[in-house]
C-alpha positions in Angstrom: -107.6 80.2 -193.2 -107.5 76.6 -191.9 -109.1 74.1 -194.6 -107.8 70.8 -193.3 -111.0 70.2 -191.5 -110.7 67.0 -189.5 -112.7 64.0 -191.7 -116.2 62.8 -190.1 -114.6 59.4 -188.3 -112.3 61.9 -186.6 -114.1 64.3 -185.2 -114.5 65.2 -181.3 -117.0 63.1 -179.3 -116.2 64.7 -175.7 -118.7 67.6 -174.7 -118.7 70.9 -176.5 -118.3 74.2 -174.4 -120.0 77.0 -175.8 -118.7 81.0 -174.9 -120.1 82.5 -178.2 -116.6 83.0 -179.7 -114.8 79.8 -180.1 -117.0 77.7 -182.9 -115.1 76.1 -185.6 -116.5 73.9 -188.4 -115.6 71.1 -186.6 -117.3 71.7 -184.1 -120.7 72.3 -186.1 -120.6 69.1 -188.1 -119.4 67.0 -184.8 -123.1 68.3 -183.0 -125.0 68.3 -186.4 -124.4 65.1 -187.8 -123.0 62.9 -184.7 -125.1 64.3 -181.8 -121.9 65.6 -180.3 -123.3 67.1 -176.7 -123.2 71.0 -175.4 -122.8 72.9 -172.5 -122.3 76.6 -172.0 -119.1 78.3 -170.3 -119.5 80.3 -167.0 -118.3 83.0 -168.7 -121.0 82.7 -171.3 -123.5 82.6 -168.2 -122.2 85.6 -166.5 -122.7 87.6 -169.7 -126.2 86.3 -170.5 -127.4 87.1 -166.8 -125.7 91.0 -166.5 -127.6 91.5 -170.1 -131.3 90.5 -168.7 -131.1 92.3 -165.9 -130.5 95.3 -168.1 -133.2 94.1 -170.0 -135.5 94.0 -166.7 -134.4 97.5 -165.4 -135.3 99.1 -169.1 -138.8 97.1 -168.8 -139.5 98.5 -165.3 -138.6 101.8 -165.9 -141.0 102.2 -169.0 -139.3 103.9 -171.3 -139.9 103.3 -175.1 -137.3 100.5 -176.4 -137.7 99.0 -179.6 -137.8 95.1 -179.4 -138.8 95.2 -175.6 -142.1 97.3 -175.3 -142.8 98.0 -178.8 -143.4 96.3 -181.8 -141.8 95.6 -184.6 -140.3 96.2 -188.7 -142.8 98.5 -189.7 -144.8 98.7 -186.1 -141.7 99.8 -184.3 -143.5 102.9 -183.0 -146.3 101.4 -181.4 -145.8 101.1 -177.9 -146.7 97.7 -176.3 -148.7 97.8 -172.6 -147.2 96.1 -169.8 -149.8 93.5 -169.3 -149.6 93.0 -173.2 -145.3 92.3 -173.5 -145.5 88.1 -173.0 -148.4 88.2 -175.6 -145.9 90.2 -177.9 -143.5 87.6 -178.0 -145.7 84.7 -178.4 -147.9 86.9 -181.1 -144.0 87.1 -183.1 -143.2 84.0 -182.8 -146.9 82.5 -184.0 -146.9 84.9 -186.7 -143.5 85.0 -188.3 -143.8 80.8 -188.8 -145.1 81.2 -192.1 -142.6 78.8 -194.5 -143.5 76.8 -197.3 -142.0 73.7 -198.7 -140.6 70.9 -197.6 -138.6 70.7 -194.0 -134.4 70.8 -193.9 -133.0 67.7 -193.2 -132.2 67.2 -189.4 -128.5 68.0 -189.6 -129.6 71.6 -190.9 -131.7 72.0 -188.0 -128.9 70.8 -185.1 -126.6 73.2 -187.0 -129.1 75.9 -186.8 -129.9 75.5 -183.3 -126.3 75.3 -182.0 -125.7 78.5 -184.0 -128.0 80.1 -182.5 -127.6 78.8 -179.0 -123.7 80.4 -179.4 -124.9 83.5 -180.8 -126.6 84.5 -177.2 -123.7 83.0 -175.7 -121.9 86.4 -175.8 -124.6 87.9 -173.6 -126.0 90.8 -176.1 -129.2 89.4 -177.5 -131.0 89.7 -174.0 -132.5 86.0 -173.5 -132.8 84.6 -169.9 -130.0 82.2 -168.6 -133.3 79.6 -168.2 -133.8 79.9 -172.0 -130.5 79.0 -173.0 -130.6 76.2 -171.3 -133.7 74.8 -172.8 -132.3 75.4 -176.1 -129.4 73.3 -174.7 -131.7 70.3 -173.5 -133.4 70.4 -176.4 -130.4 69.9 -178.7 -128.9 67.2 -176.6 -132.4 65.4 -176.6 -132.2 65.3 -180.2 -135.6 67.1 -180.6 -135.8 67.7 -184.5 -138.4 70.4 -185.7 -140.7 70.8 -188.3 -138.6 73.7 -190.3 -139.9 74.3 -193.7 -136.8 75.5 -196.1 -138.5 78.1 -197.9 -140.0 82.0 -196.5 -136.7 83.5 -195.5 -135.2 86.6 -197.5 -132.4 86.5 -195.3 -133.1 90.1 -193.8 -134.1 90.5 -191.0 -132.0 87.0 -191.2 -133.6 84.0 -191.6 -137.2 85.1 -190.0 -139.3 82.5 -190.7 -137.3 79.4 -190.1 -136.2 80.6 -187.1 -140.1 81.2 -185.7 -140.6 77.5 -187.0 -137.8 76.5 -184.4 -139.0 78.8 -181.7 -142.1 76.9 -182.4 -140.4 73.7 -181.2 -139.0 75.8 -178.8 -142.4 76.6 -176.8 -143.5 73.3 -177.5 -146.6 75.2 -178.5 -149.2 73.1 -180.4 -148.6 75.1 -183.9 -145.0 73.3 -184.2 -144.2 70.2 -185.1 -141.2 67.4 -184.6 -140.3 64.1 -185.8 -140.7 61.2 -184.0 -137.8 59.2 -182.7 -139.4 56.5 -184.3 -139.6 57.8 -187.9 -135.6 58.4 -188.0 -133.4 57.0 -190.5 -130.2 56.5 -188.4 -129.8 57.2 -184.7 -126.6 57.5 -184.4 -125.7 59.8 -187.7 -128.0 62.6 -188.6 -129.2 61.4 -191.9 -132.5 61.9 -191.9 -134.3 63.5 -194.6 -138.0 63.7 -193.4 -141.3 65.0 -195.4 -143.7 67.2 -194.2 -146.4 64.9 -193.0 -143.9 62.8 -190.9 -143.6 65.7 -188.7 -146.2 65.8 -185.3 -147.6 68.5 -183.6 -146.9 69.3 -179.6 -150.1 68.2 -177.4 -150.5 71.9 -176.0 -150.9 70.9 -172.6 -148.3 70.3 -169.8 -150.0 66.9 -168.9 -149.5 65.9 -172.9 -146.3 67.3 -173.3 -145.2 65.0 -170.5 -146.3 61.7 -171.9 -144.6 62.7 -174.9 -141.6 63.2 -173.3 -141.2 60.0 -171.5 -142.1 58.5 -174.6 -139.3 60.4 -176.7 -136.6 60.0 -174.4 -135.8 63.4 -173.6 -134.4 63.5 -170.5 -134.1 67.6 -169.5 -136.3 69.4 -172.7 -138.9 71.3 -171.7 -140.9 73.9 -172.7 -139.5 77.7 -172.6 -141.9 80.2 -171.7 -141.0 83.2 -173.5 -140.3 86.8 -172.2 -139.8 90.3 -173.3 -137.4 90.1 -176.0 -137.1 86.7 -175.9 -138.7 85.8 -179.1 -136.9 88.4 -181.2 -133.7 86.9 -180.2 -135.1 83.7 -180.7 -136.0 84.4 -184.6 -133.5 87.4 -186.0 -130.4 86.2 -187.3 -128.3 84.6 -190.1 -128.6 81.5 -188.0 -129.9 78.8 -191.3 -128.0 80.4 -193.7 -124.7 80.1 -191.7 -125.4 76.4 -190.7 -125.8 75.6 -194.7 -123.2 77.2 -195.3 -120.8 75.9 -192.5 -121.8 72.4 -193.5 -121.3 73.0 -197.3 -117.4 74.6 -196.5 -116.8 71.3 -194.9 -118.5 68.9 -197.4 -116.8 70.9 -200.3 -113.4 71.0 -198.7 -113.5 67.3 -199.4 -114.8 66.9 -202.5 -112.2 69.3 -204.0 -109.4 66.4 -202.8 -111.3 63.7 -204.3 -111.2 66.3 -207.1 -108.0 66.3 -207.4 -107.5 62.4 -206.7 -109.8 61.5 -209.8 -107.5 64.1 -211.6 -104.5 61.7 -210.7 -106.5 58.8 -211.9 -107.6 60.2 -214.9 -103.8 61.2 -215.5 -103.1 57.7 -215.4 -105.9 56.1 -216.9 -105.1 58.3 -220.1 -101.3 57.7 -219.1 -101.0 61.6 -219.6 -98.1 63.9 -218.8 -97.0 64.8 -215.5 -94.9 67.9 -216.5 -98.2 70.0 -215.5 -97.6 69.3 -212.3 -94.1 70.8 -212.1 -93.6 73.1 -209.2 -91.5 75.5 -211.3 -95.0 75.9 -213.6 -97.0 77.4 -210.4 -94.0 78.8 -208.9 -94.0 81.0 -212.2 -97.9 82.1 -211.4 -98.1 82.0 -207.7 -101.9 82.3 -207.3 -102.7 81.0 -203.7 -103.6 77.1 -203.6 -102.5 76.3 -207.2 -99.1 74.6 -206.2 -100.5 73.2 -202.9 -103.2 71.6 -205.6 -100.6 70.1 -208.2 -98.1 69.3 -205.4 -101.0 66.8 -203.9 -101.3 65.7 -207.4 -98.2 64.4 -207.8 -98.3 62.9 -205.2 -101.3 60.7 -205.6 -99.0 59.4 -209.0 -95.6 59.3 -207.6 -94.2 55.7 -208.0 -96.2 55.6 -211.6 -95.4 53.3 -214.2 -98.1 54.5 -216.7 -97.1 58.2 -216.3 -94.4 59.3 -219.0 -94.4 56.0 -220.5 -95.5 56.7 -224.4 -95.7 52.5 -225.5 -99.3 52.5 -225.3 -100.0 49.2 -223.8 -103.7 48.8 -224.2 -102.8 49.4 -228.4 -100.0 46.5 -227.4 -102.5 44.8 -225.2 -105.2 44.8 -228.1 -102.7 43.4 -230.7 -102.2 40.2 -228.2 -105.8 39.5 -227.7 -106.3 39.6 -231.6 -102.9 37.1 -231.8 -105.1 35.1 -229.6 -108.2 34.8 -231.0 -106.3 33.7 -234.5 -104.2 31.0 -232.6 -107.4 28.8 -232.4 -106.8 25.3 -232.9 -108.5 25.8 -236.3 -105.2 27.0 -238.0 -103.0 24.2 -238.0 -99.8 23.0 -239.4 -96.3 25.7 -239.5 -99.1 28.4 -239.6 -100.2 27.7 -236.3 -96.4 27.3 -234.9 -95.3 30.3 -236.3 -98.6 32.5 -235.1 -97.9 30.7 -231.4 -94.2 32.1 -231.8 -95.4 35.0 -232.9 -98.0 35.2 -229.4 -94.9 34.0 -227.0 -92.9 36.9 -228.4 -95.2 39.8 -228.0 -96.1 38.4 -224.9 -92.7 38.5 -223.8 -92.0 41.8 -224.4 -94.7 42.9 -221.5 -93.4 39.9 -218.9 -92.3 40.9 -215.6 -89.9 38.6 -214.0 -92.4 37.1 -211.0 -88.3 37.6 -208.8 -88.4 41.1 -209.5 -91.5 42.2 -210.5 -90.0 44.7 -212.9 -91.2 45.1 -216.9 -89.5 43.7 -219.4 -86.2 44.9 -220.4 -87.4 46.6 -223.4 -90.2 48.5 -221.8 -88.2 48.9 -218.9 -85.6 50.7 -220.6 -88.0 53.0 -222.4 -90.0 53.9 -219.4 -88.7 57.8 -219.6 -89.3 57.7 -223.8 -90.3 61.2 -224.4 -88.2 62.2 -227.1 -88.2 61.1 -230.8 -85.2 59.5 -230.6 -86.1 56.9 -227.5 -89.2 56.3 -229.6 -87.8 55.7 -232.4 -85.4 53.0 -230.4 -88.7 51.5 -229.2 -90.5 51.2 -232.3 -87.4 49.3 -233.4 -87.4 47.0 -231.0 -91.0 46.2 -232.0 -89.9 46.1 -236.1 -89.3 42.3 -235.5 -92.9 41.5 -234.1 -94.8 43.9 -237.2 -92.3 42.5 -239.9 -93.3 38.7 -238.8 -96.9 39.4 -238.2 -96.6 41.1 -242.3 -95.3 38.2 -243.4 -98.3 35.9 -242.1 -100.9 37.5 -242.5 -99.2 37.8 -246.6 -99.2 33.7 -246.1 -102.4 33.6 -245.0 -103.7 35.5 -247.6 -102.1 33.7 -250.6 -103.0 30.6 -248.6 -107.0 32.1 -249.0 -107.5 32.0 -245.6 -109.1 35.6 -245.6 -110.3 35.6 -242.3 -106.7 35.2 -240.8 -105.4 37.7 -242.9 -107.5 40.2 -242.0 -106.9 39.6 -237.8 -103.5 39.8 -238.6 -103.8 42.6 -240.6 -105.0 44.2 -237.2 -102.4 43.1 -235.1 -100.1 45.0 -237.9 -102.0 48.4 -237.3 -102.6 47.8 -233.4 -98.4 46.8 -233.1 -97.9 50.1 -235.6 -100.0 51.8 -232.8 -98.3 50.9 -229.4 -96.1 53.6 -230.5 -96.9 56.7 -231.7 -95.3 58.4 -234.4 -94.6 61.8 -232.5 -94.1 62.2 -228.9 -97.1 63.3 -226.5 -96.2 66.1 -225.8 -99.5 68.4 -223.9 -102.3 67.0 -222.2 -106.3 68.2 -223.1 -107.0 71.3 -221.1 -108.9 69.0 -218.6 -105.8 67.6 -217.5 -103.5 69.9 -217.8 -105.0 72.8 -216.5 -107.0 71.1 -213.6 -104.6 73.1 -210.9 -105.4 76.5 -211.8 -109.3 75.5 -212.1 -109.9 73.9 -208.5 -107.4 76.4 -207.1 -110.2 79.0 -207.8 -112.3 76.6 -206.0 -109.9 76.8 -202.9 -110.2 80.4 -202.6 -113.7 80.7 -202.9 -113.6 78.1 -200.3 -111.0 79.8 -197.9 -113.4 83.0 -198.3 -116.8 81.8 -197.8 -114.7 79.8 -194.5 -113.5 82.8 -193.5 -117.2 84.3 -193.4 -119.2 81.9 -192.3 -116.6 81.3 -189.2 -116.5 85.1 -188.4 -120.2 85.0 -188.4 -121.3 81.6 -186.3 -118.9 83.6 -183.3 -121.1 86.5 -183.7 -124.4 88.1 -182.6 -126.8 88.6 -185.1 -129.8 89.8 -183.8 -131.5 93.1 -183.5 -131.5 95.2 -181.4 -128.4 94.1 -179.8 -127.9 95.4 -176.0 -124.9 96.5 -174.4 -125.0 96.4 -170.5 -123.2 99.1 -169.1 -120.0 97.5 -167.2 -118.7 98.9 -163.8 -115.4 97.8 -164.1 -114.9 99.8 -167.2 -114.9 103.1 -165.3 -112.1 105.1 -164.5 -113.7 106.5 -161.1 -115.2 104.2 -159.0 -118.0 105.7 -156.6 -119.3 104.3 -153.1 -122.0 102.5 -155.1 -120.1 100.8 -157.7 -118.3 98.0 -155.8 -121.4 96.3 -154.4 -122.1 96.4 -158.4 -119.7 93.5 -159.3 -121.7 91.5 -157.1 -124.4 89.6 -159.1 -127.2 90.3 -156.6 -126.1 94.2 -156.6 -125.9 94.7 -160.5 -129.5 95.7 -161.4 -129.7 98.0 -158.3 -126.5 99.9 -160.4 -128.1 99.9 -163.7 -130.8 101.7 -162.2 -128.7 104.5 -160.8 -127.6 104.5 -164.9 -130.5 104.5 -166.1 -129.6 106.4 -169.5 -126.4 104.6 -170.3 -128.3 101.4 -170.7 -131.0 103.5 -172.8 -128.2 104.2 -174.9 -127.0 100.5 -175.0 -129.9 99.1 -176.4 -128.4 100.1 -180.2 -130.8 99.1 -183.5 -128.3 97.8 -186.4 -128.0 95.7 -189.2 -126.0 92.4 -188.3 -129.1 90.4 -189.0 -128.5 91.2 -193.1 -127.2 88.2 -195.0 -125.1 89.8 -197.7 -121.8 88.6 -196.3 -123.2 85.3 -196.5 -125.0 85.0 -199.5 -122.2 86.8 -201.6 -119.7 83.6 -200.3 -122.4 81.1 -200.8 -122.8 82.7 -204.2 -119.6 82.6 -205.4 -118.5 79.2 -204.1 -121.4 77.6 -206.1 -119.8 79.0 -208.7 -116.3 78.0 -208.6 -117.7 74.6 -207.4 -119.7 74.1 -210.7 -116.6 75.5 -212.9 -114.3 72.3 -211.0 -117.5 70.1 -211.7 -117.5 71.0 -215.5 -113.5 70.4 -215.9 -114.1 66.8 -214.1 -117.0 66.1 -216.5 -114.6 66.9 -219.1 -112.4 64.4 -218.5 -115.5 61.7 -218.1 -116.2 62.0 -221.6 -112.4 61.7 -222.2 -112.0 58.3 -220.7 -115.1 57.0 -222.6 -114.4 58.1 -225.6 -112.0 55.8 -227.6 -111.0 58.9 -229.8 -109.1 60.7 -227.0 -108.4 58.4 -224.2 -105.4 57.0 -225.7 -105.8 53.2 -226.2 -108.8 52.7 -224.1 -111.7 50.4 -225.2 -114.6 52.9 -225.9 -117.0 53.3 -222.9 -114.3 51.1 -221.0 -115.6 48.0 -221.5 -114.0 45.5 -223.7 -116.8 44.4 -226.1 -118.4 47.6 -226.8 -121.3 47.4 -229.2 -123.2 44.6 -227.5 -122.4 46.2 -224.5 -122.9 50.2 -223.9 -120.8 50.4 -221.6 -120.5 53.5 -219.2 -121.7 55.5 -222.0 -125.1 56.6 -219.8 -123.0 57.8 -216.5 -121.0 60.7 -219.2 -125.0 61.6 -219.5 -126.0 61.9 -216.3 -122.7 64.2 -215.4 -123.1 66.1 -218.1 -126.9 66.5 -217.1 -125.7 67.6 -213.3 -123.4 69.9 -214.9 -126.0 71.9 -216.8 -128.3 71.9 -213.8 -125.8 73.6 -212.0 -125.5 76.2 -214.6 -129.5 77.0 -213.6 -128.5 76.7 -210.3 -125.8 79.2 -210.4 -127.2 82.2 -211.3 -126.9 84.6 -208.4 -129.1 85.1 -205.5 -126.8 87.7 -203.7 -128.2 90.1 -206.5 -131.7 90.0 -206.0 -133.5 92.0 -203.2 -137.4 91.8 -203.3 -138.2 94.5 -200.2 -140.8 93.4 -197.3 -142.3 94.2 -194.4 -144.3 97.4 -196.3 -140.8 99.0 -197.7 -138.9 99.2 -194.0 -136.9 96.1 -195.0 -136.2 97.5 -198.3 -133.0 95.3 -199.4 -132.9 91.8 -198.6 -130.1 89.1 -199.6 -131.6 85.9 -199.9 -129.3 84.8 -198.2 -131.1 81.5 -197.5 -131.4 80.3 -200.7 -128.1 81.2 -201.9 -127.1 78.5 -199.4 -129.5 76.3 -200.1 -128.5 76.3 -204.0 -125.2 76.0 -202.7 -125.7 72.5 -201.0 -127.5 71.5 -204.4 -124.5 72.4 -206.4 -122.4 71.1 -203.8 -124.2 67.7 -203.7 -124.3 67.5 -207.7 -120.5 68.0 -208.2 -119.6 65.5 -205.6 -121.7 63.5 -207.4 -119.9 64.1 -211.0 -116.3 63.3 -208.9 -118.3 59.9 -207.8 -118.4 59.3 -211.5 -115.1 59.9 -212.6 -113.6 57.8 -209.9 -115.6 55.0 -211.0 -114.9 55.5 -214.4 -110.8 56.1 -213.6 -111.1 52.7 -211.5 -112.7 50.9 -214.6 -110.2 52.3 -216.5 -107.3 51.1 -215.0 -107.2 47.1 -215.7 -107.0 48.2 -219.5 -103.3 49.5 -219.0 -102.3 46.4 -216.9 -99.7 45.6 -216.7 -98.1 48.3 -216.2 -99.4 50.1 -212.7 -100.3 53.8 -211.3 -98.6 55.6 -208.7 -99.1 54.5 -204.9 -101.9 56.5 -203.8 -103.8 55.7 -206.8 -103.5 52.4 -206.4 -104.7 52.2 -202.8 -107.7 54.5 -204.3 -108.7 51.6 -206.9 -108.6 49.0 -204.6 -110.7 50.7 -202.1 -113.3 51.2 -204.8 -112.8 48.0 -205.9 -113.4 46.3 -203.1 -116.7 48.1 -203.3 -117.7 47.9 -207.1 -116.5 45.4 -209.1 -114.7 45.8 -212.4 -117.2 45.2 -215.3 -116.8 43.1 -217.8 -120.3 43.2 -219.7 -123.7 45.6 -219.1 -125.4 45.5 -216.0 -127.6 48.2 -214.2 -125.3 51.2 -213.5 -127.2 53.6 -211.2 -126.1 51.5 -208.1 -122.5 51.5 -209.2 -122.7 55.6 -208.9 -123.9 55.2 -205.6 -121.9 53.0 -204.6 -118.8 55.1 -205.8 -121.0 58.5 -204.0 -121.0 56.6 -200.7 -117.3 55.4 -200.7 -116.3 59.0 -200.6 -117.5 59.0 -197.1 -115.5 55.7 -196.5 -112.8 55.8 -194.1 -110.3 54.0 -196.2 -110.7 55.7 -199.0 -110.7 59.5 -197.0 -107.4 58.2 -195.7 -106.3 58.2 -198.8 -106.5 62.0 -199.2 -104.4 62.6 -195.9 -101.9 65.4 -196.6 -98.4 64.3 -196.5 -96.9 67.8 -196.6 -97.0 67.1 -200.8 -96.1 71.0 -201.4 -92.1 70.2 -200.0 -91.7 66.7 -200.3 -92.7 66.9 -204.5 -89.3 67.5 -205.9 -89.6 66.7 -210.2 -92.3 65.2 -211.4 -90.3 62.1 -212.5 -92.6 59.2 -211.4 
């Protein structure tokens, strides 16, 4: 299955051509969330017309047909009068609008809509060709109804949301829409509305008419339902699908900027690459685990932090104390040699401003991974901890306490720019962040492969099956004239009891396929959310991000820090544990014991966009914190793509130096994962063939 989904700023803007069994994801978030126009195939047409005249011979022949003369669940066997079939559908639609809560933001609705509008596309659900087309106009118009997100048990589909748009639908005076005036953003579907900024329709033709003109809608009007009309209106898996369409898509990226705050992470806790190896997932070939590492290495390659064990924000540390006691206030040789001392240790981190590169000593021992190499290194530091001894002895004997012990600190922090022993693994966060978000992937790739099958597929119930002419094998005198559009219902009539027998009662409308997927990628999505969380509380915490002030700022103690945004992932993080547990399991029968198993299939999507929404939120965080992270290890500097990343964020929250209010930060880091810049970022450059070692 397909997961490169094209990013929002690229989707298609020209006019979409519905047949019923062409929707992509795309496609769905193009109409749902940047008004992206419809129109429906001649085919499409062709199919919807040959169904209601089927639907028109049945009616006038009289027989008993459930969904067309009778009524319905429990009341299938009561046989509906002639007079009384209009009444029927309106009485369904009226009567089945019965959610609670507050209404789903717009894009849910336009995804919801168009769902359904391709579903009768393929010409077995039995609407008029008139109907479709006012579902069209009133998708194009933007019309955005009152849809409350709780009611439906997601058998027989989503019920009651469904009568709330049918609602709209009619225009009758018991739905409700939004005003253009009350919308967020006109041009992206952003709105998130509350109840009581929803209208009601006027009720009257004269009403709905000013309301129109006033609106702007240009071709909406009112349908006036007919037999069968309204159950194909409000059966189907048409709410769940659209959350769940538009949570594939929003996940798909949020699992890349995933794994792009993994590669700054790496960085910022100048980790070990070796995880990354191909050979490593070449050796446990589970599907998207190499394809995740291989994009990971990526975002590092060209890396001078990665496999580089000086630790320069230990070095870094040392120089700023060397600083601070190389005040004016020591005077004398004392203050030459500690100034000697400073230009030294500075000049074993200088680039050359020709070149660019490090030092030659830290040049050299870019690759130090064995004990050896470090133990080279640490020599070539021996001079700087053997001079900085000796004065801060001086200084002592001198009396001059307060020297002493700041040089006594630039002794342990020199000691500590290199470590005794290699580093050798990585914290589990780290190091086993492929295998994690690969499980993501594949619940990803499954619930995609669900939710694609079913937004190309009719839903409803009953479902009718004209009988087709050309299908025969012997053609009589009659049967030509019956390819002709005008002659077609005169030939259903002549078979009478083949169309009897297409009109077949099923269970499409049941939302276990659905709610299983939504299940199951909540939870693979809240297992990659605890991992990033992980390594949050690894880059605050001085005790395990190598070298790093603690909470990333360099005064800690009078300032906190970004102590409080570790909190508030790990407070997402347990609400998606509540989140999680399963709704696919639960089945609360209705409708008097007929509809004895349900799937709630509803609100497994909906807790899906929740724990979607929260983890995307958690990745927000740890790309901040990454970003933050970064000057510390200056000056050595991260791969390309990580680069491009920080500056990107950069540009949009500045590094901080002392306290100030954090929650905007967040959001600004939330919102720049729908930047452009920063999106491009992620675009796949074929990592998987092009990785090669994991040398920097």
């Amino acid at each position: 299955m397909n997961l490169s989904f094209a990013p929002w700023h690229r989707l298609p803007g020209d006019t979409l051509v519905l047949d019923g069994r062409k929707l992509c994801i795309d496609d769905v978030v193009a109409v749902a969330r940047l008004r992206r126009r419809v129109a429906i195939a001649e085919g499409a047409r062709e199919a919807v017309r040959r169904c209601r005249a089927m639907v028109e011979v049945l009616l006038e022949s009289g027989r008993k047909v459930y969904g067309l003369n009778t009524g319905f669940g429990q009341l299938r066997d009561v046989v509906i009068r002639p007079d009384d079939t209009l009444q029927l559908q309106l009485n369904l639609v009226r009567s089945h609008a019965a959610g609670v809560g507050e209404p789903f933001d717009e894009e849910v609705v336009r995804a919801a809509l168009l769902l359904r509008i391709n579903t009768l596309c393929l010409g077995v659900s039995g609407v008029r060709e008139v109907t479709l087309d006012r579902l069209v106009a009133m998708l194009n118009d933007d019309v955005y109804p009152f849809v409350p997100q709780q009611g439906s048990v997601g058998a027989s589909g989503d019920l009651a949301p469904l009568s709330h748009l049918a609602l709209a639908a009619l225009a009758d005076p018991g739905g409700r829409f939004l005003p253009r005036s009350a919308r967020h953003d006109p041009v992206r579907c952003a709105t998130r509305a509350r109840r009581e900024d929803f209208v009601a329709f006027p009720g009257t033709r004269e009403g709905f008419a000013e309301l129109a003109a006033r609106e702007g809608w240009r071709d909406f009007q009112p349908v006036e339902l007919q037999a069968k009309e309204g159950l194909a209106l409000n059966n189907g898996t048409t709410f769940m699908g659209a959350m769940l369409a538009l949570a594939v898509y929003d996940a798909s990226f949020t699992l890349r900027f995933a794994e792009l705050g993994c590669a700054m992470s790496l960085e910022a806790h100048q980790g070990q690459p070796a995880s990354l190896d191909p050979r490593i997932h070449a050796a446990r070939p589970q599907s998207h685990q190499r394809e995740s590492a291989a994009r990971i290495a990526s975002y590092v390659r060209g890396s001078e932090l990665l496999a580089l064990e000086f630790n320069s924000a230990a070095f870094g540390a040392a120089l700023h104390e060397l600083e601070l006691a190389s005040r004016p206030a020591v005077a004398g040789t004392a203050r030459e040699a500690l100034l000697g001392l400073l230009e030294s240790a500075a000049s074993f981190v200088a680039r050359d401003p020709a070149s660019g590169r490090l030092g030659a000593e830290l040049e050299a021992a870019r690759h130090a991974r064995r004990a050896d190499q470090l133990d080279e290194l640490r020599a070539q530091l021996a001079p700087l901890v053997r001079e900085a001894r000796r004065l801060a002895q001086h200084a002592s004997d001198s009396g001059q306490t307060a020297l002493a012990a700041a040089l006594e600190r630039v002794v342990a922090r020199l000691r500590g720019a290199v470590p005794d022993s290699p580093h050798i693994q990585d914290d589990y966060s780290l190091r086993c962040f492929p295998t994690v978000v690969a499980t993501a992937w594949r619940s990803l790739e499954a619930a995609a492969e669900v939710v694609v099958c079913e937004m190309n597929s009719a839903n409803d119930n009953p479902l009718l099956f004209p009988p087709d002419p050309r299908a025969r094998h012997a053609i009589t005198a009659s049967e030509p004239q019956a390819l002709a559009a005008d002659g077609y219902a005169a030939w259903l009539r002549t078979v009478i009891d083949e169309c009897i027998d297409g009109v077949i009662g099923g269970g499409n409308f049941h939302g276990q396929p659905l709610s299983a997927a939504a299940d199951a990628l909540a939870c693979a999505l809240a297992a990659t959310g605890n991992i990033v969380e992980r390594r949050i509380a690894h880059l605050i915490d001085a005790n395990h991000s190598r070298g790093l002030p603690a909470f990333l700022v360099r005064n800690s103690g009078l300032d906190s820090g970004f102590m409080l945004a570790q909190y508030s992932a790990a407070a997402l993080v347990a609400e998606n544990k509540v989140l999680c547990h399963p709704a696919s399991v639960d089945s609360v029968p209705t409708c008097a014991n007929t509809e004895d198993h349900v799937s709630m299939g509803t609100l497994a999507a909906r807790k899906l966009r929740q724990v979607h929404e929260h983890v995307a939120t958690i990745v927000a965080i740890e790309l901040l914190l990454a970003a933050q992270a970064m000057p510390f290890r200056a000056p050595l500097r991260p791969g390309h793509a990580v680069a491009r990343a920080c500056a990107v964020l950069g540009s949009r929250i500045p590094h901080r130096e002392h306290d100030v209010v954090l929650y905007p930060a967040i959001d600004a880091a939330r919102a720049a994962m729908a930047a452009p810049e920063l999106i491009e970022v992620l675009a796949d450059r074929d990592p998987v063939d092009r990785v090669g070692t994991m040398n920097p």
